[in-house]
C-alpha atoms as an extended CHARMM CRD file, in Angstrom:
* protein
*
       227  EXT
         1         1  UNK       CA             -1.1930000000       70.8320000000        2.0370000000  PROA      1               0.0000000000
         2         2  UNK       CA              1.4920000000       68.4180000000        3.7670000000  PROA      2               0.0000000000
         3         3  UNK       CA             -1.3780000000       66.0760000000        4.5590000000  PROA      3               0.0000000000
         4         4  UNK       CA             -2.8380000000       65.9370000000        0.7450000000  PROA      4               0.0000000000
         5         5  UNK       CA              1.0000000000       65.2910000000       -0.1280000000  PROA      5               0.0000000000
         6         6  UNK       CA              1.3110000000       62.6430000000        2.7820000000  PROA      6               0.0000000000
         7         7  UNK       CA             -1.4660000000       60.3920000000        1.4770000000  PROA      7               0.0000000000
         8         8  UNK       CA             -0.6720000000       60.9190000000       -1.7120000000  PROA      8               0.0000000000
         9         9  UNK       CA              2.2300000000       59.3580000000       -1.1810000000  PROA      9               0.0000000000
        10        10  UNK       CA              1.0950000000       56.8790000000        0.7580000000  PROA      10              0.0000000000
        11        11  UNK       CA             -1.3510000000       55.8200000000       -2.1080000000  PROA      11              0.0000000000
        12        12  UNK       CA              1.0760000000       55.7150000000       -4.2950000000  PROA      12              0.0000000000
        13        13  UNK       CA              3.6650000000       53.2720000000       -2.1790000000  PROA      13              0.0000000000
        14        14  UNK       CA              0.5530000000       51.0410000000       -1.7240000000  PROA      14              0.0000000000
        15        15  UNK       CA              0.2490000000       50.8920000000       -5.6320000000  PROA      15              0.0000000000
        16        16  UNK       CA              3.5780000000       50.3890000000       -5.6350000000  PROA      16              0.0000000000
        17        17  UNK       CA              3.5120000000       47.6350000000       -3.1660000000  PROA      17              0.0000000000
        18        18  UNK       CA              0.4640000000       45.7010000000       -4.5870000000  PROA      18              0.0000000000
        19        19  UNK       CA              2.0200000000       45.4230000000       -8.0040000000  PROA      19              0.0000000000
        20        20  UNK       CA              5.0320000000       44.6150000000       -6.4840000000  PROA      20              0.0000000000
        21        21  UNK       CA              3.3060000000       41.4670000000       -4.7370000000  PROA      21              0.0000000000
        22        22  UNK       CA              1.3860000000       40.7720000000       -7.9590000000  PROA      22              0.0000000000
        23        23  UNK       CA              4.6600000000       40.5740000000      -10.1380000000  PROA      23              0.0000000000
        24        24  UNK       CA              5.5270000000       38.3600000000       -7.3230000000  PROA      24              0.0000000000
        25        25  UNK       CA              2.3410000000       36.2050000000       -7.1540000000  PROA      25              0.0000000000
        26        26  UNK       CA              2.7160000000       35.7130000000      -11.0770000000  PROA      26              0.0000000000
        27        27  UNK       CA              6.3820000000       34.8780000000      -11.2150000000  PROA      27              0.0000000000
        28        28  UNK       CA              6.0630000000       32.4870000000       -8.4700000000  PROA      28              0.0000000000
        29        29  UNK       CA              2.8540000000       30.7990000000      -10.3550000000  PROA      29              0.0000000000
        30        30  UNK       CA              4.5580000000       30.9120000000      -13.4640000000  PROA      30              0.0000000000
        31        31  UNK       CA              7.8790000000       28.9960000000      -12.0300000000  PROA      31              0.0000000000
        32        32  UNK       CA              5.3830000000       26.4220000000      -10.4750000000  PROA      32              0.0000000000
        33        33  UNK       CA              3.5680000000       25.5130000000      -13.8420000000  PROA      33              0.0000000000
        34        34  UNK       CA              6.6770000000       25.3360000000      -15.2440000000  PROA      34              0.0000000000
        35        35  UNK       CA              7.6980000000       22.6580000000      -12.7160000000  PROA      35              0.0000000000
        36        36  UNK       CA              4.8210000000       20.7810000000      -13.1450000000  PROA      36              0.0000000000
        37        37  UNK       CA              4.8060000000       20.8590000000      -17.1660000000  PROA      37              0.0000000000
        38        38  UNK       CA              8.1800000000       19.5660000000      -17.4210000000  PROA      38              0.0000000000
        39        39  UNK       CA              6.5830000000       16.5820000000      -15.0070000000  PROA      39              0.0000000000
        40        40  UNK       CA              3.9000000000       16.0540000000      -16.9970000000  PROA      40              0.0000000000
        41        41  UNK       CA              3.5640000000       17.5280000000      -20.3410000000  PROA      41              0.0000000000
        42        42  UNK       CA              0.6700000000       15.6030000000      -21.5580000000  PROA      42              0.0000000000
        43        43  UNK       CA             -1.2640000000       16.3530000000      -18.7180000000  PROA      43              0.0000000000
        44        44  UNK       CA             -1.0560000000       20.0600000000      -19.1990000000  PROA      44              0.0000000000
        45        45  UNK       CA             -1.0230000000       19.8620000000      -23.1010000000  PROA      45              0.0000000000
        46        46  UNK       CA             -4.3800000000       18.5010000000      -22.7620000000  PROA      46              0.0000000000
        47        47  UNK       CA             -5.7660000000       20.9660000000      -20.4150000000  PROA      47              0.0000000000
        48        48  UNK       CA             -3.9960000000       23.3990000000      -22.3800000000  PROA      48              0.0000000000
        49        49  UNK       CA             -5.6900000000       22.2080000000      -25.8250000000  PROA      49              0.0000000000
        50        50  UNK       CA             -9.2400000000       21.6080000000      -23.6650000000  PROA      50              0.0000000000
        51        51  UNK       CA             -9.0010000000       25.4150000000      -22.0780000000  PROA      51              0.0000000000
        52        52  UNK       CA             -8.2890000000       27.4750000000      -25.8640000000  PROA      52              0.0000000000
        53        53  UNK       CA            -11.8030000000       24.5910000000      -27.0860000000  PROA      53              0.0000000000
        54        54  UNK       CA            -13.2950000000       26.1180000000      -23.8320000000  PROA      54              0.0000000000
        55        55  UNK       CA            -12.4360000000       29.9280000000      -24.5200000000  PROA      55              0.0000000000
        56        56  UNK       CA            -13.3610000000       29.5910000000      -28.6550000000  PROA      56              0.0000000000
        57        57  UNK       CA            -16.7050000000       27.8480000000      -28.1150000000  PROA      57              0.0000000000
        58        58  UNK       CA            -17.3540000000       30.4310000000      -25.8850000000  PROA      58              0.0000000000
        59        59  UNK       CA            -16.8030000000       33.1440000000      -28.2550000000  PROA      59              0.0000000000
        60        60  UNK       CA            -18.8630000000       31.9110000000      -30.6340000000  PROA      60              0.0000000000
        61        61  UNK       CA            -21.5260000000       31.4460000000      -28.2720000000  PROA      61              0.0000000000
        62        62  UNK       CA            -20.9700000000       35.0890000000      -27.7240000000  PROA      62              0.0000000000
        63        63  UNK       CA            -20.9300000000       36.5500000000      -31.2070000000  PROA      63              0.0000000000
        64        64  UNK       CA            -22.2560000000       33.9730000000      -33.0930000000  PROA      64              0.0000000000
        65        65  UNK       CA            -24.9390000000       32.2550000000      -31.5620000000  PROA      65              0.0000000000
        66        66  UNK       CA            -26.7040000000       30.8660000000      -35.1350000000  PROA      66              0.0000000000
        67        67  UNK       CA            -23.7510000000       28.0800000000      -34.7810000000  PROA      67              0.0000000000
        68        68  UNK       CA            -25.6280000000       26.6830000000      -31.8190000000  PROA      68              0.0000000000
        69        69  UNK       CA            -29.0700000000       28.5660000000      -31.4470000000  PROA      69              0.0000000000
        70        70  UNK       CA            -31.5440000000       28.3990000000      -34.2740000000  PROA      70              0.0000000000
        71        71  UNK       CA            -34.0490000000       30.4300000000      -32.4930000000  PROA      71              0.0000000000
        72        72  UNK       CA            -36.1120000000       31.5790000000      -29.4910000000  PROA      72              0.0000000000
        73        73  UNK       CA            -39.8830000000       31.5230000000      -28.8860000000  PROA      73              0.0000000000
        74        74  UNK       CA            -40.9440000000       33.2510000000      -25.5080000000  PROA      74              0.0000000000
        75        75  UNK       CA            -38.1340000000       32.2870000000      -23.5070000000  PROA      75              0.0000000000
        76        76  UNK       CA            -37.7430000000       28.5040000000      -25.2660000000  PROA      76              0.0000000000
        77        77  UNK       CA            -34.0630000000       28.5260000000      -27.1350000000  PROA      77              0.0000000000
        78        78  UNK       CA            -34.0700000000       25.7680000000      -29.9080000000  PROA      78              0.0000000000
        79        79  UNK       CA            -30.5910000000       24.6500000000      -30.8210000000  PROA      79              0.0000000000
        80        80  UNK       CA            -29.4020000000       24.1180000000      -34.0430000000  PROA      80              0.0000000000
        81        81  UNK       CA            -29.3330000000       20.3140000000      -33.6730000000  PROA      81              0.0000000000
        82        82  UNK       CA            -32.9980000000       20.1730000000      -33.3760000000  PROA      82              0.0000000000
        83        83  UNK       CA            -33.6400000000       22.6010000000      -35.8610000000  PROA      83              0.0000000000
        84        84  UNK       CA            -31.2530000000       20.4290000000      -38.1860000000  PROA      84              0.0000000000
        85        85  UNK       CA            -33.1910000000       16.9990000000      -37.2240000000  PROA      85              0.0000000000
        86        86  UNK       CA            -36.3070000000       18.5140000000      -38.1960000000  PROA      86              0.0000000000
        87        87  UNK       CA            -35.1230000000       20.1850000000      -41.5670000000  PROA      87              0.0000000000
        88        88  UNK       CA            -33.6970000000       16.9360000000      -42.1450000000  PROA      88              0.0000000000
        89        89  UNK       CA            -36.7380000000       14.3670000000      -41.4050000000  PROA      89              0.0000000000
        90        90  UNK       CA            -38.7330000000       17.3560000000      -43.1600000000  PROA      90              0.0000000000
        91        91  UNK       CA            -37.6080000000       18.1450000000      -46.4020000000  PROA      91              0.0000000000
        92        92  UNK       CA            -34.0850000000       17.2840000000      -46.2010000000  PROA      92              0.0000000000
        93        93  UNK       CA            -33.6320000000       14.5270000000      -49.2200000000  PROA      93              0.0000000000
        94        94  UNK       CA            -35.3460000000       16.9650000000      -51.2740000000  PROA      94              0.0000000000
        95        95  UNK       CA            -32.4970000000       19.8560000000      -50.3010000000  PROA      95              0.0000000000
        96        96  UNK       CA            -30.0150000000       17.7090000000      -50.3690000000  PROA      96              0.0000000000
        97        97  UNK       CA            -30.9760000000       16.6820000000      -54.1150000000  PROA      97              0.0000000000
        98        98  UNK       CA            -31.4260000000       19.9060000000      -55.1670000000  PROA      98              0.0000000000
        99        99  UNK       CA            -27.5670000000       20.6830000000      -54.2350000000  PROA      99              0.0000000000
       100       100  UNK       CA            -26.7000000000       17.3480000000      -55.8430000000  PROA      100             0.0000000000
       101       101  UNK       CA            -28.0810000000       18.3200000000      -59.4740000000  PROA      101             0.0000000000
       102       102  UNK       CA            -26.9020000000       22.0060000000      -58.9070000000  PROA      102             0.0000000000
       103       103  UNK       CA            -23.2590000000       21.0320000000      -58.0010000000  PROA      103             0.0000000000
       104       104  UNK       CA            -22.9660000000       18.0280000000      -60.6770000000  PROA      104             0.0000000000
       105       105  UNK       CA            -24.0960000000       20.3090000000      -63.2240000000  PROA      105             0.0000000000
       106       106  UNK       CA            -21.6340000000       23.0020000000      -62.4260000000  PROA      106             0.0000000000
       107       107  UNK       CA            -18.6360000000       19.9150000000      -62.3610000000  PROA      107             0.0000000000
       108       108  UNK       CA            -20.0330000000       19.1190000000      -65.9920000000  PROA      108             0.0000000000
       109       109  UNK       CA            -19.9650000000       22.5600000000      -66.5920000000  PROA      109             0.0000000000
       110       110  UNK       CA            -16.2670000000       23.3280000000      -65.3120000000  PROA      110             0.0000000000
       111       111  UNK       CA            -15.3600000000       20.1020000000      -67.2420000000  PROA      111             0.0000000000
       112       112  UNK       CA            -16.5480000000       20.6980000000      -70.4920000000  PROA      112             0.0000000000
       113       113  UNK       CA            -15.3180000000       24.5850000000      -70.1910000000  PROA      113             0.0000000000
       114       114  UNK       CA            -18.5610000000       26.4090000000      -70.3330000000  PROA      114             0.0000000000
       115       115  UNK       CA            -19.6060000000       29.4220000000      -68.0230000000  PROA      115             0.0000000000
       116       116  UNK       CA            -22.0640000000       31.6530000000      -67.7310000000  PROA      116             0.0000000000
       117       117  UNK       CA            -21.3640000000       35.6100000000      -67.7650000000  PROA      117             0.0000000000
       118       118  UNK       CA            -22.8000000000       38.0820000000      -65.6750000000  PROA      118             0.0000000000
       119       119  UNK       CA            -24.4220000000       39.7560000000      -68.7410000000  PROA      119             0.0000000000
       120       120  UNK       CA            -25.9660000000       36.8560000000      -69.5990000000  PROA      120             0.0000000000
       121       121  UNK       CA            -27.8900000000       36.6250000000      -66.0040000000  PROA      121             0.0000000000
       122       122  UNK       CA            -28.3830000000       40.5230000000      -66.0620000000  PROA      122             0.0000000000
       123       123  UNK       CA            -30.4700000000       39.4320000000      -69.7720000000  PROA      123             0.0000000000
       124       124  UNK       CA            -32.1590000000       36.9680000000      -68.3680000000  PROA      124             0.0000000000
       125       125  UNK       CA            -33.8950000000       39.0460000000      -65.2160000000  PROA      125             0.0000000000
       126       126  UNK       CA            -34.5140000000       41.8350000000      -67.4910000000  PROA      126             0.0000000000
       127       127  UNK       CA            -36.4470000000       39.3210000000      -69.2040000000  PROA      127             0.0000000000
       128       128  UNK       CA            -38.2880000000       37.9980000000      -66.1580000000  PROA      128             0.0000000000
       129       129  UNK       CA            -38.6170000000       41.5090000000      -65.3400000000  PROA      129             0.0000000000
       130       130  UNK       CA            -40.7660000000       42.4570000000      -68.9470000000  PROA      130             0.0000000000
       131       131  UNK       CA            -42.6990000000       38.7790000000      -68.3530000000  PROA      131             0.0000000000
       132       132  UNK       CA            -43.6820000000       39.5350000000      -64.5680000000  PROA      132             0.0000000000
       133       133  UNK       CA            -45.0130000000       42.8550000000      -65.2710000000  PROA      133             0.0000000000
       134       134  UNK       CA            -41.8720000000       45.3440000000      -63.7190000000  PROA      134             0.0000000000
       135       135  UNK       CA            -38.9500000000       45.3580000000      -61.9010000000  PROA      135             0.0000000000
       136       136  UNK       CA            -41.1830000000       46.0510000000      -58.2300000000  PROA      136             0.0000000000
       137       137  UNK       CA            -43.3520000000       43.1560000000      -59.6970000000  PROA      137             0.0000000000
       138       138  UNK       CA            -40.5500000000       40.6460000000      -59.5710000000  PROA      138             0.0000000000
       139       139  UNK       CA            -39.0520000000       42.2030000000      -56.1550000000  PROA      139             0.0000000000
       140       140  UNK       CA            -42.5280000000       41.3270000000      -54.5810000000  PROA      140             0.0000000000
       141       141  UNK       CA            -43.0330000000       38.1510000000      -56.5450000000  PROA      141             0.0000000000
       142       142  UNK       CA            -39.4660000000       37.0050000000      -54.8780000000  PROA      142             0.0000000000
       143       143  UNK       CA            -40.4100000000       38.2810000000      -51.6230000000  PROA      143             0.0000000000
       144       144  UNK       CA            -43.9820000000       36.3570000000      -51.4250000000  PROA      144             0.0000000000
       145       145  UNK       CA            -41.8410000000       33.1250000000      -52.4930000000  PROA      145             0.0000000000
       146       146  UNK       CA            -38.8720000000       33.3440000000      -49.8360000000  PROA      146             0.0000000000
       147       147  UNK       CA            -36.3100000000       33.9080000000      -52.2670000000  PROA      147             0.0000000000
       148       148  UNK       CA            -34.0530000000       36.8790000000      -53.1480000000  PROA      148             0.0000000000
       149       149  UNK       CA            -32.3880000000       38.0400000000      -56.3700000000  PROA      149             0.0000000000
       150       150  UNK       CA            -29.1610000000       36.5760000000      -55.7290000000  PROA      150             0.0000000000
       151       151  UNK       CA            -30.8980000000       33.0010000000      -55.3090000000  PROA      151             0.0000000000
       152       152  UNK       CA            -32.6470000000       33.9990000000      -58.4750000000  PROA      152             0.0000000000
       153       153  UNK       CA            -29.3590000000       35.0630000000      -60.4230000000  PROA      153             0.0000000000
       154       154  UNK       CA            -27.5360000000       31.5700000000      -59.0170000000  PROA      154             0.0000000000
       155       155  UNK       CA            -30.3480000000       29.5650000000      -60.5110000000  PROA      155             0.0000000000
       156       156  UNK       CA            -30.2940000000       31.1340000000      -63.1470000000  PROA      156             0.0000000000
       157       157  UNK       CA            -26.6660000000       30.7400000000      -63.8840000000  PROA      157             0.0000000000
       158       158  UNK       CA            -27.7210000000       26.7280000000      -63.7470000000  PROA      158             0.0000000000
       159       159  UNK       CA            -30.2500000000       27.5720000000      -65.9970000000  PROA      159             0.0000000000
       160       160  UNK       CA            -28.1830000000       28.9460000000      -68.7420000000  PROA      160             0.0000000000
       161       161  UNK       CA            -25.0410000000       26.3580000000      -68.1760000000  PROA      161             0.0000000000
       162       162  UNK       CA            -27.8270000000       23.6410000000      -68.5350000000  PROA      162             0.0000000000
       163       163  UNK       CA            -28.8410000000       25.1560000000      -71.7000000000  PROA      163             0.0000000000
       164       164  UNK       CA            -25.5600000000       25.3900000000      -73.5340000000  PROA      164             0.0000000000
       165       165  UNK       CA            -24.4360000000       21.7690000000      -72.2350000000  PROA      165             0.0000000000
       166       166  UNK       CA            -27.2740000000       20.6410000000      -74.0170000000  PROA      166             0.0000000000
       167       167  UNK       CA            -27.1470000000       23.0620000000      -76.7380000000  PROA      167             0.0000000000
       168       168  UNK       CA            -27.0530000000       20.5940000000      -79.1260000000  PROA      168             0.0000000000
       169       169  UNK       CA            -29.6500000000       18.2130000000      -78.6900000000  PROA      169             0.0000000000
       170       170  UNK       CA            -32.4930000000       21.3120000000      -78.5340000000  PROA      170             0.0000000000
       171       171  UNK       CA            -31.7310000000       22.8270000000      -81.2850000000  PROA      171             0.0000000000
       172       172  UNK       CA            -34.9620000000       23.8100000000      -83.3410000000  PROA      172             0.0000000000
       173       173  UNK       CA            -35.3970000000       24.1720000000      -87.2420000000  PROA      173             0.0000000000
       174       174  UNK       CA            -37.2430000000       26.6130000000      -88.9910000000  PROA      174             0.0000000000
       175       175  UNK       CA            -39.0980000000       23.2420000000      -90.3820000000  PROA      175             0.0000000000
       176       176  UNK       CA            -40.0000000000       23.0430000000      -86.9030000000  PROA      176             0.0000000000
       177       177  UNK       CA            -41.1180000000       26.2670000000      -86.0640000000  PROA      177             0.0000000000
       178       178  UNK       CA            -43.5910000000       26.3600000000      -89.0930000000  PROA      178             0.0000000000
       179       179  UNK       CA            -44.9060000000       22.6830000000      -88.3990000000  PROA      179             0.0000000000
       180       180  UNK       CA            -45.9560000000       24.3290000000      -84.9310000000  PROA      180             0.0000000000
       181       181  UNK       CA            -47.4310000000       27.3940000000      -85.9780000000  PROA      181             0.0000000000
       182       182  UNK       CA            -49.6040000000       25.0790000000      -88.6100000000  PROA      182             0.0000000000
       183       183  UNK       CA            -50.4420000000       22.8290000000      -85.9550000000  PROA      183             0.0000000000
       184       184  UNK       CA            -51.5670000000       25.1770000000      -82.8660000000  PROA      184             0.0000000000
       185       185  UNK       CA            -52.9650000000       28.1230000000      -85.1050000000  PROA      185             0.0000000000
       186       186  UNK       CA            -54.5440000000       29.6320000000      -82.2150000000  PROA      186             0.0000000000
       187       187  UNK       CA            -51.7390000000       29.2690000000      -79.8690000000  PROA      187             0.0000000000
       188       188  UNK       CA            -49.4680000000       30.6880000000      -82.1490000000  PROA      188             0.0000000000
       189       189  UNK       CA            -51.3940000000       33.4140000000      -83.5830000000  PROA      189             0.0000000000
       190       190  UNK       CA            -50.0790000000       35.7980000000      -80.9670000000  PROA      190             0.0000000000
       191       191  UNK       CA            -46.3860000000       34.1010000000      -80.6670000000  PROA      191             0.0000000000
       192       192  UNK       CA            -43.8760000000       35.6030000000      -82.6610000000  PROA      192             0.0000000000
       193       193  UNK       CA            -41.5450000000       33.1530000000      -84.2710000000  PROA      193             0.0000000000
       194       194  UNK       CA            -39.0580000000       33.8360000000      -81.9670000000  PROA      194             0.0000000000
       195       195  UNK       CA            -41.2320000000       32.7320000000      -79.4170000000  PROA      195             0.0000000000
       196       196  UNK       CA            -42.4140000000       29.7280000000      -80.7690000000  PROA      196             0.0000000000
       197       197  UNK       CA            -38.4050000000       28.6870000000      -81.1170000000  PROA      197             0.0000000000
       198       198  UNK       CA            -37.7860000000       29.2230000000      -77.4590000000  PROA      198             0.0000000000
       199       199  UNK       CA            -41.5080000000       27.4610000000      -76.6930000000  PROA      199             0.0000000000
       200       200  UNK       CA            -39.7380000000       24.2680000000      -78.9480000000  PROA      200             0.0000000000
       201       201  UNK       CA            -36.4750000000       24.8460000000      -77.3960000000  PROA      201             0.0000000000
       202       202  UNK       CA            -37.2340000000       24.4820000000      -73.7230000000  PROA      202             0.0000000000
       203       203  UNK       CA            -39.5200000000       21.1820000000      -74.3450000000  PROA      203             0.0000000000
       204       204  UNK       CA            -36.9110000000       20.0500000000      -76.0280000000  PROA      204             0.0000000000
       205       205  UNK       CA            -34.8630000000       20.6860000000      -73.1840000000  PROA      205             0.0000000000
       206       206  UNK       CA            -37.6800000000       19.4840000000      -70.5460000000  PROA      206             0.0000000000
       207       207  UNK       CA            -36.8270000000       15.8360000000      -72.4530000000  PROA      207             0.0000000000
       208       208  UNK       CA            -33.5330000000       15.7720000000      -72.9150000000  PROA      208             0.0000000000
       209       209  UNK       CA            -32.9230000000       16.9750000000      -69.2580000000  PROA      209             0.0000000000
       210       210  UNK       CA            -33.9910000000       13.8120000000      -67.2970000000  PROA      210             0.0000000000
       211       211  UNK       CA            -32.0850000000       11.7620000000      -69.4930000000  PROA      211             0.0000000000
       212       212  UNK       CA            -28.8070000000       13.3010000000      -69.8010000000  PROA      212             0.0000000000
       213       213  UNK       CA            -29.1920000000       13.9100000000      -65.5910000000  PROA      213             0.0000000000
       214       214  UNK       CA            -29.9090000000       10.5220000000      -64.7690000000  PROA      214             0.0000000000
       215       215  UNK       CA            -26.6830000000        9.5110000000      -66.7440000000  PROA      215             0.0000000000
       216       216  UNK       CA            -24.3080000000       12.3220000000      -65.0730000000  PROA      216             0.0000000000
       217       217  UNK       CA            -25.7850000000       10.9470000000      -61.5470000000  PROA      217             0.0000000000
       218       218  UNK       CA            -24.9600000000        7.6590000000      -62.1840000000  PROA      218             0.0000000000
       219       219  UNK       CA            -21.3740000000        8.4410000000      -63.0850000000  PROA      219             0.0000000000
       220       220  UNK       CA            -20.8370000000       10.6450000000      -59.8000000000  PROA      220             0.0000000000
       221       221  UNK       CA            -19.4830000000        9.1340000000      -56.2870000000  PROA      221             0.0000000000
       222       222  UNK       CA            -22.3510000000       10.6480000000      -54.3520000000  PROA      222             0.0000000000
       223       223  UNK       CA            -22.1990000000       10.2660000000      -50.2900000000  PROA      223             0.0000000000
       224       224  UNK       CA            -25.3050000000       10.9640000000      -48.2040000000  PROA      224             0.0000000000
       225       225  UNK       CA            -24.1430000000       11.0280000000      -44.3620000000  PROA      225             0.0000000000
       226       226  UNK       CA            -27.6150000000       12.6130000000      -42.4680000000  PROA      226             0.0000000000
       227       227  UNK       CA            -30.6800000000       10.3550000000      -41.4040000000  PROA      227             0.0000000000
């Protein structure tokens, strides 16, 4: 019993002692840097600002890799840089102009005060929903093609914006509507007037599109800064 009590106190004064010299060590390190920051502040700013660069990068090596791996295939990491150069030399003017015409259009949009409610959307998938033959349908139709609802909501939102920014020059007539029923009588035997209106509406639309888009690039301070 006076043994167990013996080395448990001398565990204890060696615990004591280590952190003792370790208070030490640090106080004595501390006092030092101190020294040699007030000799040369630069100096240690910089190694200061290069260490936290240091510790962040390697955090979000750690728990986000996608910033600099795109992938690995059997052992061979690509990085994001050469996933990026061959997106780019791929298909990446045609991206690129795709967010062009989405993002003017949404500027023209925000400038003119129209928007686009999330009822509307909600209308037009249940639409695209009767078209396609079911809800399921459509999931697996979205699926096959890459492309989830969300993607399909947010171009449909440019969709309708498009639409009512150029409300006015698709408009169709009743005039119209009957001068296309006489003149495709077998296309529009089974298209209900309704549907021959939106069949007008979005050729209309098709022609005036180009146009007015060409004009609203041509206006815009547009930047293009990959190769």
């Amino acid at each position: 019993m006076a043994t167990a009590k013996r080395t448990t106190a001398k565990k204890s004064a060696l615990k004591k002692e280590t952190t003792k010299k370790q208070t030490l060590f640090f106080s004595a390190w501390k006092k030092d840097f101190q020294d040699r920051w007030h000799k040369n502040p630069s100096r240690y700013t910089l190694g200061t600002v290069i260490l936290v660069v240091v510790v962040v990068t390697a955090a979000l090596f750690i728990f986000n890799k996608g910033i600099f791996l795109a992938g690995n295939i059997n052992g061979k990491l690509i990085t994001t840089p050469q996933f990026y150069s061959e997106l780019t030399k791929n298909s990446g003017q045609e991206v690129f102009d795709s967010l062009v015409r989405d993002t003017l259009i949404k500027q023209e949009a925000t400038k003119k005060g129209v928007s686009v409610s999330e009822k509307e959307v909600d209308k037009k998938v249940k639409e695209l929903e009767k078209q396609i033959g079911g809800k399921e349908l459509l999931k697996n139709t979205l699926a096959q093609n890459n492309t989830t609802l969300e993607e399909l909501k947010e171009q449909i939102v440019i969709q309708i914006l498009v639409e009512k920014l150029l409300e006015d020059k698709t408009k169709v007539t009743d005039e119209e509507v009957q001068q296309y029923i006489k003149d495709n009588q077998q296309t529009a035997a089974t298209l209900t007037k309704d549907q021959v209106k939106n069949t007008l509406k979005n050729q209309k639309l098709s022609g005036e599109f180009g146009v007015w888009f060409e004009e609203l690039k041509k206006k815009a301070n547009i930047q293009t800064y990959f190769k």
